[in-house]
N, C-alpha and C positions, 0 to 999 in steps of 0.2 A: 504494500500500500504506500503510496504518494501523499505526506501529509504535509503542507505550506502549513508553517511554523511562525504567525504572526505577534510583534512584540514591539515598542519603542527601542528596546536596549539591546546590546547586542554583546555586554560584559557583564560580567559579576555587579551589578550595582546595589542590590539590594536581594532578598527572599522572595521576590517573582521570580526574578534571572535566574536564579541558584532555584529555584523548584525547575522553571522552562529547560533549562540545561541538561538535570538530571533527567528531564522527561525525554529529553533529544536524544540523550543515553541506552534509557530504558528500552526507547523502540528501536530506535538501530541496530540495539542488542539481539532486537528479536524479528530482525530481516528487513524494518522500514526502512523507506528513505523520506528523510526529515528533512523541507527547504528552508531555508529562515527568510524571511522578510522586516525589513527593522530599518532604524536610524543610521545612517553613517555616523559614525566615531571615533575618536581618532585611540580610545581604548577597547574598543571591537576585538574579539578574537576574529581568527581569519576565517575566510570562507570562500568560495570560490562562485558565491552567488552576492558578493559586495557589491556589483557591480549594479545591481537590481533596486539596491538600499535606496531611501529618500536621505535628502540632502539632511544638514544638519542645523537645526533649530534650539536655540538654547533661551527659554523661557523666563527663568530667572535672572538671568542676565540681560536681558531684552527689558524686563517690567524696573529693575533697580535703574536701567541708564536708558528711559523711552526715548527711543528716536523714531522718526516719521517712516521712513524705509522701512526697518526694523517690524517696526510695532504692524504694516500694510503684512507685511509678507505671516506674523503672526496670525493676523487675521484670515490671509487666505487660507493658511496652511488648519486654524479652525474649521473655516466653513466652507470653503470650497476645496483644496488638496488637491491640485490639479496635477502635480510631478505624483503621488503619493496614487495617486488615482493611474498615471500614465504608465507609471511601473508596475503596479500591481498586475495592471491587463498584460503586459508585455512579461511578467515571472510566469502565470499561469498560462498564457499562449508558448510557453519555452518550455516549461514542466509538466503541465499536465495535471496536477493534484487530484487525485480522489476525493479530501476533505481540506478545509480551512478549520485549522487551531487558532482562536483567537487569545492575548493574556493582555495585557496594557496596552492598546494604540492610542489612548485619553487623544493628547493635545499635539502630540512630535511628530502621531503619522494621520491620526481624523478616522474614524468610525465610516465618513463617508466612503470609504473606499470599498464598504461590504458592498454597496451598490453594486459595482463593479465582480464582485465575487458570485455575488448573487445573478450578476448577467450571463456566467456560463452554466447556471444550474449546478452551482458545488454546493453541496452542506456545509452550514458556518457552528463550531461550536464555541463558544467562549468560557473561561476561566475566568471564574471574578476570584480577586484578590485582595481587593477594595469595598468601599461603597458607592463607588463612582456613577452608578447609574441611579442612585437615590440620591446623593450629598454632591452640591458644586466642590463641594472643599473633596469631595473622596473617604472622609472618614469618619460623620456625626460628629465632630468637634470644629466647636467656635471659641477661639481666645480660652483655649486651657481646659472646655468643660464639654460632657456631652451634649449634644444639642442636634435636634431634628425639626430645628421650626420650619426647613424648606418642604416639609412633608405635603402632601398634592398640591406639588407643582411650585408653592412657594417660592421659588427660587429666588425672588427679589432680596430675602434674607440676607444673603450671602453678600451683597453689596451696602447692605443697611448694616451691616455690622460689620463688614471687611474683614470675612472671616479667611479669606485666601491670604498668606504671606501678611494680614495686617496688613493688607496694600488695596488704594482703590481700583487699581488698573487690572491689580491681578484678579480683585473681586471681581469686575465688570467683565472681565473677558469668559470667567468661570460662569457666570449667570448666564449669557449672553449663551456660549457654548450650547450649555444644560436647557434651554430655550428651545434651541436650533434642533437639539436631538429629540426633544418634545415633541415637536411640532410638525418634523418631518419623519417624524416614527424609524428612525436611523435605524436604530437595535429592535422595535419589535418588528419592522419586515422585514430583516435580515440575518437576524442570529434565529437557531434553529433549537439549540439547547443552552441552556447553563449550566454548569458545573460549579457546586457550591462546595467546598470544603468542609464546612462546617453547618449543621443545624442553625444556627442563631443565625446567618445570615440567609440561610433561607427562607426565616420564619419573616425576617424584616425585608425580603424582596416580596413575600406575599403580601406581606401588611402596605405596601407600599403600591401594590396594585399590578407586580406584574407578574403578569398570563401563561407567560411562554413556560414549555416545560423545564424541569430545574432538578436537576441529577447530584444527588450527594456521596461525595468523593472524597474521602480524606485522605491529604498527603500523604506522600510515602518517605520512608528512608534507608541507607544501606544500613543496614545493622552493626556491619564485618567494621564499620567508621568510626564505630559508637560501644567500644569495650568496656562492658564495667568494672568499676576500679572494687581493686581489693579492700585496698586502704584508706580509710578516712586520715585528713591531716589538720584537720579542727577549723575549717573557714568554710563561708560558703560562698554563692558565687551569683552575681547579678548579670546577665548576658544581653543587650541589647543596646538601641541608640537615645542618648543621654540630650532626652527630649520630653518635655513636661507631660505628653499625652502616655509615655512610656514611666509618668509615675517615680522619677528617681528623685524628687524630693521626697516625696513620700518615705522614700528607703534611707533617707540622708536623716531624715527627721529621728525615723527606728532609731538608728544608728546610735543618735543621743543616748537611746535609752537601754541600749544592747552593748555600750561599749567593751564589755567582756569577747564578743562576739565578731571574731576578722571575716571582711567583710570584700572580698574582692570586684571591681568593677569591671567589665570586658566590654569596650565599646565606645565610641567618640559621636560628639553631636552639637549640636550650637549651646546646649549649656556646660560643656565642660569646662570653662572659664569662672562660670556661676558656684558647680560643685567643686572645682578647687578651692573656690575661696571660703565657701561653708567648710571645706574640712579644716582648712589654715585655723579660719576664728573658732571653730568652735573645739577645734585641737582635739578631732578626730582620727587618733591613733589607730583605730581600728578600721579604718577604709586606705583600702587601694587603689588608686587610677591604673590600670593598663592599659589604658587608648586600644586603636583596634588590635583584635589577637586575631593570626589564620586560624583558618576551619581545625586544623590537626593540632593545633595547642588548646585550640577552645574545647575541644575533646578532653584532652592528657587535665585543665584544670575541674573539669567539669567530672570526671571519674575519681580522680582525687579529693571530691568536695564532699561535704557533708550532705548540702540541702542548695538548692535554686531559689533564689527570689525573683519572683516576676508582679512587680505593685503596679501593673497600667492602671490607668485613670478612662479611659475607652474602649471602645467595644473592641477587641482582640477579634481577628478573623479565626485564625490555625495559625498561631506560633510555632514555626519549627524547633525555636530555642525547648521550648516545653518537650517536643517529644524527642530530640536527642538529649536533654535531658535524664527521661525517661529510659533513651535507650543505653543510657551510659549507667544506669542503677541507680540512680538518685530521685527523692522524693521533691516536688516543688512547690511551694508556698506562696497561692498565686491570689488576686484579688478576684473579688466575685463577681463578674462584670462578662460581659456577651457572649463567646463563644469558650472563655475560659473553664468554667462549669463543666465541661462537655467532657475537658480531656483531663481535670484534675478532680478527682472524686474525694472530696473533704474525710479524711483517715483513712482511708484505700494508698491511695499512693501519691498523698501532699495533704495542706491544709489549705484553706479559704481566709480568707477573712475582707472587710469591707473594703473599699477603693477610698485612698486617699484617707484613711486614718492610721496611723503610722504608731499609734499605741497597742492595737490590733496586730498588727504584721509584728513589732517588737517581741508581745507575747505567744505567738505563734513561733517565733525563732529560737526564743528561749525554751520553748516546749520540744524541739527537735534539739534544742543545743542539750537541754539538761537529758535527754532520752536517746541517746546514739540507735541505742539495736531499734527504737521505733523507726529510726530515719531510713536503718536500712532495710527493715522489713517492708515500708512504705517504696522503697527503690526497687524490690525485685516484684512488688507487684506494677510499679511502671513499665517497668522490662517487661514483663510479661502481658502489657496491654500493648505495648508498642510491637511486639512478635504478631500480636493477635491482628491489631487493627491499622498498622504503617509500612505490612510488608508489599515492597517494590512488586511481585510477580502478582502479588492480590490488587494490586493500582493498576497493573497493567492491565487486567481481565477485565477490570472497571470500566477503564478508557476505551478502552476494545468493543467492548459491549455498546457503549456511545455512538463510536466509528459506526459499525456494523449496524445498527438501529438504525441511525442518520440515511448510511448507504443504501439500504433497501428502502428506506420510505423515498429516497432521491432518484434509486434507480425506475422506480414504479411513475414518478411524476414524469421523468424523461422522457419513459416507454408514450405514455400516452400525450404525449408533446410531439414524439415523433425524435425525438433525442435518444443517442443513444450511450450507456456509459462503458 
């Protein structure tokens, strides 16, 4: 099978890419041939379909220093995507594709280009990762807090409170967008399934009124990556980016009150400036900065810890930090907030406790700190849920099943079009 592999990013930039990748792995593995369609970047791994890529658009860069040029070609590259559009027809008139994988085309390549996908009569499925087709912002957060005031259709919100970047340019383009794809029903006549990761945002794409069918698929991951450690060495371990919606004040506040309690941080983000300087004053002995750590250290600390803290403040889609985690034998100690619930069962294998109260997560740590054999009993039943429910060959039969659904309902539409596939 022929599967166009569409995405803004084309390197490791973040937990889509690093899921997209491993997914380009996984079928390759198993005889596909996977095309990418994406951004030109100039940190792109290579491929020998770059040449296909849409030019390169750098949005926050554009919105911090507006200029007239700039800002036009933002706009086309929004609502109309005319290179993004030109390419697309011209990868699938060269390739062939049986299906279109969609994951993030937001704003760098435009949704409009399914138009296009949908002109040859290929199935389009997409991978949400976000909340991008409910929230201008992408993630229920306005300035620091949850927030769904854009809910049917609202979208004006998002400009009334500059909830994008804190910036009016950025709100208005995000509103604007969210508009456009209203209006000309971009995604519901053009994507064929969804793929949700998690429950919680399925339940909030139904609440939210959309239709289309919606396939629940949970991440996967290599196991053989993710060794559990023998030995506890008394610290635990925080893994993500050092971002208010990711809740590390919250864990800096604990920290006050756990100072018995080392406390490692793995992760860089526009407030690591902020958290140096809480640890300076308030002579936080017991916190670490490590700035970013690769995958294979984040591993070797992450087996070696006691316990995970994850305190987000937002509705979590599927945290992969939680279930390598889990696959590394550790218990995690996550707040009680959207799709988190789903994969951290409160005394099974971590504890709960509320979002943004940091008296709560203190005494939840101290309860794993003063109790070792609970923390690791709590770990091998993670392991044992992450064997059950994140194994790679069980994502693939998933995915497959998708494919194959899609292709027979596409082949049957063709037939009677007079198409053949």
């Amino acid at each position: 099978m022929k599967i166009l592999m569409c995405s803004s990013f084309y390197y490791l930039r973040g937990g889509l890419e690093k899921y997209m990748f491993e997914l380009i792995e996984l079928l390759e593995r198993h005889g596909h041939e996977v095309i990418p369609f994406c951004m030109d970047h100039a940190e792109n791994f290579p491929t020998p379909y770059s040449e296909y890529f849409v030019s390169h658009i750098d949005y926050p860069a554009i919105l911090r220093k507006p200029k007239l040029g700039l800002m036009l070609k933002a706009v086309e590259r929004l609502f109309f995507s005319s290179e993004a559009r030109r390419k697309i027809k011209q990868i699938i008139e060269d390739t062939k594709p049986d299906i279109v994988h969609v994951h993030g085309i937001g704003h760098e390549i435009s949704p409009f280009v399914l138009k296009v996908v949908k002109s040859f009569n290929i199935p389009v499925v997409q991978t949400l990762h976000d909340y991008g087709l409910l929230c201008p912002n992408t993630s229920f957060v306005s300035h620091g807090e949850v927030c769904e005031r854009c809910k049917g259709g609202r979208y004006y919100n998002v400009v009334l409170r500059r909830c994008k970047r804190d910036s009016l340019p950025a709100s208005l383009l995000a509103c604007a967008s969210q508009y456009a794809y209203m209006i000309t029903n971009i995604y519901k006549q053009n994507v064929d399934v969804y793929i949700s990761p998690s429950s919680f945002l399925k339940r909030k794409l139904l609440e939210h009124g959309i239709k289309k069918r919606i396939v629940e698929v949970p991440n996967f991951i290599n196991l053989d990556s993710c060794q559990p450690g023998v030995e506890n060495t008394g610290y635990c371990i925080y893994a993500g980016r050092l971002l208010s919606i990711k809740g590390i004040r919250t864990l800096m506040d604990a920290a006050k009150l756990v100072r018995h309690i080392k406390i490692l941080v793995a992760g860089d983000g526009e407030l690591a400036d902020e958290i140096r300087a809480i640890i300076a004053e308030e002579k936080l002995d017991n916190v670490k900065l490590l700035g970013y750590v690769a995958s294979d250290e984040l591993m070797r600390l992450m087996s070696s810890s006691n316990f995970m803290t994850f305190p987000s403040v937002w509705y979590e889609n599927y945290p992969m930090s939680i279930i390598e985690s889990f696959a590394c034998g550790k218990p995690v100690i996550a707040s009680n907030i959207g799709a988190l619930p789903e994969l951290v069962i409160n005394g099974q294998n971590g504890l709960l406790f509320e979002p943004g109260h940091p008296e709560q997560l203190a005494a939840r740590m101290q309860e794993l700190f003063d109790h070792p054999e609970k923390a690791v009993e709590m770990g091998k039943r993670g392991r044992e849920t992450v064997v059950i429910n994140n194994d790679p060959e069980s994502h693939y039969r998933q995915i497959m099943k998708v494919y194959q659904d899609l292709l027979g309902v596409s082949a049957t539409i063709n037939q009677h079009s007079g198409v053949t596939t």
